[in-house]
Every structure is written in structure tokens, then in C-alpha cells.
Backbone bond lengths (Angstrom), bond angles and torsions (degrees), N, CA, C in turn:
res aa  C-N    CA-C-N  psi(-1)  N-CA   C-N-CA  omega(-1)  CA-C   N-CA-C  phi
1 X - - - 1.457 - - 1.531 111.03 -
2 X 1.658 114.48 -22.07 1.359 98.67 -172.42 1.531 112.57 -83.03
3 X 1.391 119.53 -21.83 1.454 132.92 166.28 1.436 115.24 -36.39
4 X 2.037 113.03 -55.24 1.383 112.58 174.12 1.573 111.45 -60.41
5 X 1.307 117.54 -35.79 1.643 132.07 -169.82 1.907 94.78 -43.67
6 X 1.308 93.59 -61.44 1.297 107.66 -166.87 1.579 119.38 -64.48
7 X 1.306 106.59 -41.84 1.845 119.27 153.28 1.039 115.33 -44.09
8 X 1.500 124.10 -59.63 1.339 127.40 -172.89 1.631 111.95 -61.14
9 X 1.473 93.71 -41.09 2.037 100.87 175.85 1.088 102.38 -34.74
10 X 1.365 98.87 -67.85 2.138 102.06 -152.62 1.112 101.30 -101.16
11 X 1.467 146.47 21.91 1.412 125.41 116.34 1.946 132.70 -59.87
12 X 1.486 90.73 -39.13 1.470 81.56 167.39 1.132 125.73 -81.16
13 X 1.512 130.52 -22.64 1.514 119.90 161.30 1.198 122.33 -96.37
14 X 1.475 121.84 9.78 1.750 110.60 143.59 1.564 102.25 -60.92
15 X 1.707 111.53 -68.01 1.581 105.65 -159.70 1.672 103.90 -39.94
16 X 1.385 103.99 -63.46 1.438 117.60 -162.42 1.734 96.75 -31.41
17 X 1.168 109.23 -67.20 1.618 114.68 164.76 1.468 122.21 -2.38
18 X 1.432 92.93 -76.43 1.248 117.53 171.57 1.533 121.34 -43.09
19 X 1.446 107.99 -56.19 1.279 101.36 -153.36 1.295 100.16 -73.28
20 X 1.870 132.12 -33.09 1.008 142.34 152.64 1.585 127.84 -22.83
21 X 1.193 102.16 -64.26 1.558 105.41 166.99 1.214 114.49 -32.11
22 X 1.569 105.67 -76.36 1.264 127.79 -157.08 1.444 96.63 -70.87
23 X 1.925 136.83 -47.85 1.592 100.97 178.76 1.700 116.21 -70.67
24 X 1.482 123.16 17.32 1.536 111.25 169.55 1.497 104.88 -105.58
25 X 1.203 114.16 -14.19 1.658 100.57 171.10 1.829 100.09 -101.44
26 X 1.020 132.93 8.32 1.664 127.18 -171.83 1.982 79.16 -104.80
27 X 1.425 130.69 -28.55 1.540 129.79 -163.75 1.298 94.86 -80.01
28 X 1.647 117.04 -56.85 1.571 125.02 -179.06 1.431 121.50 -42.85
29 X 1.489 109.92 -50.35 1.525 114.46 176.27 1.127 89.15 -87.48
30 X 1.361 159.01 -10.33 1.678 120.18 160.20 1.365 126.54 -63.13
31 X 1.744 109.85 -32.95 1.491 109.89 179.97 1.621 104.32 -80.30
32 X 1.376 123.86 -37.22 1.388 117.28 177.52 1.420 116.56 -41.95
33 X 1.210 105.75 -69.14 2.154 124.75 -171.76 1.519 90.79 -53.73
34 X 1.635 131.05 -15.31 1.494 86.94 -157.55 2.229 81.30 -127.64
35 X 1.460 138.74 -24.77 1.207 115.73 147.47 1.498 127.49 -97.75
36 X 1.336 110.07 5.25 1.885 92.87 -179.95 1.766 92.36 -97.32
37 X 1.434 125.46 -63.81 1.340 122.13 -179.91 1.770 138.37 -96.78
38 X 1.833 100.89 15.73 1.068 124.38 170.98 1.506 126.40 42.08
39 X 1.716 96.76 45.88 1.187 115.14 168.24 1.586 114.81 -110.63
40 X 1.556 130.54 131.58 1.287 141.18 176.32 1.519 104.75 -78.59
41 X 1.539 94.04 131.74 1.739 97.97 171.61 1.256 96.44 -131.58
42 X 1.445 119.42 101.75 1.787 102.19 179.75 1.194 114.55 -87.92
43 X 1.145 132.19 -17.36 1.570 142.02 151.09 1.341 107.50 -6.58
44 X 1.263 120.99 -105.13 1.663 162.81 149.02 1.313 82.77 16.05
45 X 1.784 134.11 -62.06 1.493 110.91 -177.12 0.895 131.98 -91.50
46 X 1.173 137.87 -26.63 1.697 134.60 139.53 1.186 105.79 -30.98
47 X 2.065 138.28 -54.19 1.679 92.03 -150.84 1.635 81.96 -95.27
48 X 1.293 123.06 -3.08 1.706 96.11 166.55 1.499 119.60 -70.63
49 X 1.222 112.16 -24.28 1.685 115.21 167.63 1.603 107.71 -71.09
50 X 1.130 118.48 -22.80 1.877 100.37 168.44 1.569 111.68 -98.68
51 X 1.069 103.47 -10.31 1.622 116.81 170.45 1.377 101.24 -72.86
52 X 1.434 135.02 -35.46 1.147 112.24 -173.57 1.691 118.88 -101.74
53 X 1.437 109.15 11.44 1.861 130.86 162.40 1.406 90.76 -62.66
54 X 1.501 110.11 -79.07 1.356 105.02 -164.75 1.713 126.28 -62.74
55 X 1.587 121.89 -16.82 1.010 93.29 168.79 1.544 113.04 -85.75
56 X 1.498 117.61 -4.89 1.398 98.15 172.83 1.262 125.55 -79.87
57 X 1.234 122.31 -22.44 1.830 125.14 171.31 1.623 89.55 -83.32
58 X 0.652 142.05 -56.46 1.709 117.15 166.95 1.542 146.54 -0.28
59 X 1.703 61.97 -86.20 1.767 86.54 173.19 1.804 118.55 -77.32
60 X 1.887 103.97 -7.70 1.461 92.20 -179.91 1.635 101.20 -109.22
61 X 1.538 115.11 15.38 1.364 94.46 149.49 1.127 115.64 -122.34
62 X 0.977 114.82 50.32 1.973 125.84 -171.82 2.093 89.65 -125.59
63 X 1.338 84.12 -35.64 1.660 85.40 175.89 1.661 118.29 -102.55
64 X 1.086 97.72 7.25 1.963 100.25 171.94 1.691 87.41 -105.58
65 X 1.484 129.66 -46.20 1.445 122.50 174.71 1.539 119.49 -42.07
66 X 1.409 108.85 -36.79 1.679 123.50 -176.66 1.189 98.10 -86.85
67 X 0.952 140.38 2.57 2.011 127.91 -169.36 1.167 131.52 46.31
68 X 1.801 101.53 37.44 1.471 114.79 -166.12 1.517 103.91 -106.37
69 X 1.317 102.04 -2.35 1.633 95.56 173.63 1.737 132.70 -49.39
70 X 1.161 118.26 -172.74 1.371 110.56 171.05 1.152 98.38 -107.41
71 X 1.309 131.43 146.40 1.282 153.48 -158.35 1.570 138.01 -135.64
72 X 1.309 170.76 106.48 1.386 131.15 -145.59 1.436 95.85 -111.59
73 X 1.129 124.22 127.10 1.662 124.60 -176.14 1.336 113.24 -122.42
74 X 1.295 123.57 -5.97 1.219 116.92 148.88 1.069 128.10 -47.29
75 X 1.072 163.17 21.46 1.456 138.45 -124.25 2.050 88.60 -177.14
76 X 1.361 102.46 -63.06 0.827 118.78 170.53 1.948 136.65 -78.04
77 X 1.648 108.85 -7.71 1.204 123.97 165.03 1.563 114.13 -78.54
78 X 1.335 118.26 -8.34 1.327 137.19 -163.03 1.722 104.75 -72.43
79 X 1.648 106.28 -32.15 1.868 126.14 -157.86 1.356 100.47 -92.66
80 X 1.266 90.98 162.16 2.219 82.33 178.68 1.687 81.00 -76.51
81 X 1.482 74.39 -163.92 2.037 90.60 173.88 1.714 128.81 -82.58
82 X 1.339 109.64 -31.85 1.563 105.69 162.53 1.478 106.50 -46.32
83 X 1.573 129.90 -67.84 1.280 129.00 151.84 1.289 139.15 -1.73
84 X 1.153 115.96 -60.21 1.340 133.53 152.69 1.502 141.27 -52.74
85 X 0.999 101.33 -42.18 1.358 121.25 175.22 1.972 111.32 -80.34
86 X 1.722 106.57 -24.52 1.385 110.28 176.95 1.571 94.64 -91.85
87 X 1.956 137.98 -15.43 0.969 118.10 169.09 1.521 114.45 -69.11
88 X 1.371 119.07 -47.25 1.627 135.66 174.08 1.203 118.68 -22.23
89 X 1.437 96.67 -47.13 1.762 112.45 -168.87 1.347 95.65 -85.11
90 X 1.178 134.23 -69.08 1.611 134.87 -172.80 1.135 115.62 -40.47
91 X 1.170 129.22 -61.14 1.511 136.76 121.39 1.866 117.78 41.97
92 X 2.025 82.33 -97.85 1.404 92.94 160.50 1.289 133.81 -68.92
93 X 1.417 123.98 -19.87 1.084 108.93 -175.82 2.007 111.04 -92.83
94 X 1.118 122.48 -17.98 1.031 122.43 161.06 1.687 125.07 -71.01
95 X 1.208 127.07 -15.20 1.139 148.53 159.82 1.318 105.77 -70.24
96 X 1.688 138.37 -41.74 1.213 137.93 -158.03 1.667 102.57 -88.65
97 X 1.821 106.39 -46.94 1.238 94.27 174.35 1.692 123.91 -84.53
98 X 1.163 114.47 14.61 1.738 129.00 -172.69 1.829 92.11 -93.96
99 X 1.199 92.07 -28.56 2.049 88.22 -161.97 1.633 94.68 -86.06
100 X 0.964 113.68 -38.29 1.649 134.96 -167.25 1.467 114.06 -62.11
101 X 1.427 88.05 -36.47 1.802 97.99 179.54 1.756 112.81 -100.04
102 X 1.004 122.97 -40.92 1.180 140.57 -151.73 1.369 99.67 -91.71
103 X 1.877 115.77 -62.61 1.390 123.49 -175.84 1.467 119.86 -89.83
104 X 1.245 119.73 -32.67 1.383 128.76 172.06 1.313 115.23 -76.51
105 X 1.753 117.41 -76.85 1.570 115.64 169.61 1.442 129.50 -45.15
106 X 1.780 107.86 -62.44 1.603 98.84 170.62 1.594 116.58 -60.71
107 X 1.433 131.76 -33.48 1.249 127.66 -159.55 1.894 95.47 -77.22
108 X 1.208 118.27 -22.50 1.789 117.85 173.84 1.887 91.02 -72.66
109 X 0.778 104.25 -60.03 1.961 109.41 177.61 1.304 110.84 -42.77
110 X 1.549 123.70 -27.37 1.345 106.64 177.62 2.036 106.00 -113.68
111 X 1.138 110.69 17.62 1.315 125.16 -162.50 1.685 80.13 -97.13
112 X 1.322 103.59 -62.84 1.794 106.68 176.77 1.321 132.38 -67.82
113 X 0.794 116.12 -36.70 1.633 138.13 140.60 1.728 118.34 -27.76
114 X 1.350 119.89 -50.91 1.599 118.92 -162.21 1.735 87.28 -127.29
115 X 1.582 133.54 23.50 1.235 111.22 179.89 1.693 97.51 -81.99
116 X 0.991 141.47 -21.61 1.217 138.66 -167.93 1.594 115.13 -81.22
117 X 1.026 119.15 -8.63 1.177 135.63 178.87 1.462 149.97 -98.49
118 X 1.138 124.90 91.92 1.509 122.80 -135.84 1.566 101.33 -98.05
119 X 1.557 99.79 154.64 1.387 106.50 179.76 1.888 106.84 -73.34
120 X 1.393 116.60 162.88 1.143 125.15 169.62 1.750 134.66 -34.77
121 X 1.766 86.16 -65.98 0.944 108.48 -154.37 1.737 107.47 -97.76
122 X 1.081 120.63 -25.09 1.407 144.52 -168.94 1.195 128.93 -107.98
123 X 2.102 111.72 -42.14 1.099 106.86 170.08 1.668 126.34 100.48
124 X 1.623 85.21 -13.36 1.310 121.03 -172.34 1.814 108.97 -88.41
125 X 1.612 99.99 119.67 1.479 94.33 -170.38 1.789 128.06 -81.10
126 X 1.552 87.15 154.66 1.775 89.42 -155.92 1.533 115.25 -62.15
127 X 1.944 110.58 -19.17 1.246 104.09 -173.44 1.639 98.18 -65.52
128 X 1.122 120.21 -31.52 2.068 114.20 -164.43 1.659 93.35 -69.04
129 X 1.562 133.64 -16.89 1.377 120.33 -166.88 2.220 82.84 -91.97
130 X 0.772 115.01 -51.65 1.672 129.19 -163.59 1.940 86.20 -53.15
131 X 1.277 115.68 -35.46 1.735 121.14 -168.51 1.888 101.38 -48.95
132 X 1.322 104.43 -18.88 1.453 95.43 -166.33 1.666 113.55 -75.05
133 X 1.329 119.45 -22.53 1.529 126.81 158.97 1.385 97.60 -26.36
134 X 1.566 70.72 -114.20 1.910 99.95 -179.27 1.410 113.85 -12.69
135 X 1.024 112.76 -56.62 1.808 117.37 -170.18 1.704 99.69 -64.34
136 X 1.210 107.45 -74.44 1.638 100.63 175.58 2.239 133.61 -57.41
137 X 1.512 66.13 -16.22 2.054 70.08 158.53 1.336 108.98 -87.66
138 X 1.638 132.45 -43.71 1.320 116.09 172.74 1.468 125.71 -36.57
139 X 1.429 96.66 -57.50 1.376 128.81 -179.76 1.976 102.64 -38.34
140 X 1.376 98.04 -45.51 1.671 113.81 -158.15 1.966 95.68 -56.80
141 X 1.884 79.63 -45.50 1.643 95.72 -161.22 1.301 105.68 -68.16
142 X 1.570 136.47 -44.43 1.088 120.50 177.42 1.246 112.50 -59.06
143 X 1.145 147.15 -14.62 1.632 139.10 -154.57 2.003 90.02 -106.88
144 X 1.086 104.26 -9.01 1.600 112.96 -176.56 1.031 128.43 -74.02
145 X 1.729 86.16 -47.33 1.470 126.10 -163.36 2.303 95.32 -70.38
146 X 1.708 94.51 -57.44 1.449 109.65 172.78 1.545 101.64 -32.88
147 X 1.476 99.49 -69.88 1.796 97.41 -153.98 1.567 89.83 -52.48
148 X 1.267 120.58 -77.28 1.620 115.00 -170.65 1.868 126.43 -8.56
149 X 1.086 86.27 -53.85 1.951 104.50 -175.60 1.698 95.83 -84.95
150 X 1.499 120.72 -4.32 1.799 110.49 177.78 1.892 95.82 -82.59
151 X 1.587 122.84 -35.86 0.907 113.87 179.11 1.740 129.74 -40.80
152 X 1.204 123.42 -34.27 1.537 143.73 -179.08 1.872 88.53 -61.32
153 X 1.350 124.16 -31.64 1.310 109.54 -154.15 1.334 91.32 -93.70
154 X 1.880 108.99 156.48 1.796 99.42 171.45 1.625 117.30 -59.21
155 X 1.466 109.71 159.49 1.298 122.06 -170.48 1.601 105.34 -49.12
156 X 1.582 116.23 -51.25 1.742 105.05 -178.81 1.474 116.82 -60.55
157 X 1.388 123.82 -8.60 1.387 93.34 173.75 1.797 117.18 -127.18
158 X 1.460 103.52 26.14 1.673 143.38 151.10 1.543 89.53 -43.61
159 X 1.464 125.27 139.83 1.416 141.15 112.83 1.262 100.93 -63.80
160 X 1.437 108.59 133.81 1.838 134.08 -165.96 1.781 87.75 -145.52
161 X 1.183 110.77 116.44 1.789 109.91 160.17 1.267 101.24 -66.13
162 X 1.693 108.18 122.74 1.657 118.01 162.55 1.644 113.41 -97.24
């Protein structure tokens, strides 16, 4: 599982990469074309506005995969550690079925829902902008799925959010 962990890493921060790049040079030539040579591209902000959906479900399960999220641990530093370790898990598993239902199932429900429907400016259909759910809840779940099965391993070589 840690092999996919690691696949999954540097696919989402190549794309994330990507999509980054490309909405600061798709932003650059929007302000250029439209005050240095006073040409309109309305394109350019729409798909940088769906460009920037996906890098945010992206990049926030590339960063719930890393254990860089925000977290409240007060609350939970309070328990000895058997304690802890049954909050950890509950944790994930309420997180797994919250993403599963919410981001995966409804986000396919609204994938089918808005495929018929085209963006304005582009033409470009709304289910591929709505795709960023679903795709980044999978994403959520495998990194879920990881921590879950890290529990079996001893605590030092556990990812633990600090």
C-alpha cells in the first residue's frame, strides 16, 4: 500500500503542478490580451476558474494524504495512548465513510447530473469540471485506506499527525 501512497503523491503534485502553472500563465495572458493589446479572451477565465476547483480538491487530498491537514489535538492529547490510538482509528474510519458518500457517491450524482451541460465560455462540459469530487475523494480514500492498515505497524514507523 505504501507504493500506491507514493504513486498517488507524485501524481497529485505533478498535476497540482500543472494546473498551477498553467492557471498563472492562462491569468498572465488574460490581463495582457485584454490591457496591453486590448484583446478579450473570455475563455482563459472560466477554464482558469475550473482549473482552480481542481487544484483545490487536489491539492487538499495530496495534503490530507501527507498529514498536513489541520487537525484539533487538543482535545485528544488529553487520553492516555490506548485512547488515542481508538480516537485515530475512528477518526479514519468516519472520514472514510463521510468522503465515500458525500465526495465519491454524491460527486458521481452530480457528475451525471451536470454532464449535459456546457460551460459558457469554452463549451467545455460541466460534468468534467464537477469530476474533481469524485476524483479527489477516491484519492482521500486511498490515503485513508493507507493510514488505517499503518495502524498494524509499531507506533515509530506510524504516520501520527503532529
Amino acid at each position: 500500500m505504501s507504493k500506491i501512497k507514493d504513486i498517488l503523491d507524485k501524481i497529485l503534485i505533478s498535476f497540482s503542478t500543472l494546473l498551477l502553472v498553467s492557471m498563472v500563465v492562462l491569468s498572465t495572458w488574460q490581463v495582457l490580451s485584454r490591457y496591453v493589446f486590448n484583446i478579450s479572451s473570455p475563455g482563459t477565465e472560466e477554464l482558469t476558474r475550473y482549473m482552480l476547483i481542481w487544484f483545490g480538491l487536489m491539492t487538499a487530498a495530496y495534503v490530507f494524504g501527507a498529514k498536513k491537514h489541520i487537525g484539533i489535538l487538543f482535545l485528544r492529547e488529553k487520553f492516555n495512548p490506548k485512547t488515542q490510538l481508538f480516537i485515530e482509528k475512528a477518526t479514519d474510519v468516519i472520514v472514510l465513510v463521510t468522503v465515500a458518500v458525500l465526495m465519491v457517491f454524491g460527486g458521481i450524482r452530480i457528475v451525471m447530473l451536470t454532464a449535459a451541460q456546457t460551460a459558457a465560455a469554452t463549451g467545455m462540459s460541466m460534468g468534467f469540471v464537477y469530476a474533481a469530487l469524485p476524483v479527489s475523494g477516491i484519492c482521500i480514500i486511498l490515503y485513508t485506506i493507507h493510514s488505517l492498515m499503518s495502524y498494524k505497524k509499531p507506533k515509530e514507523d506510524r504516520e501520527v499527525i503532529l
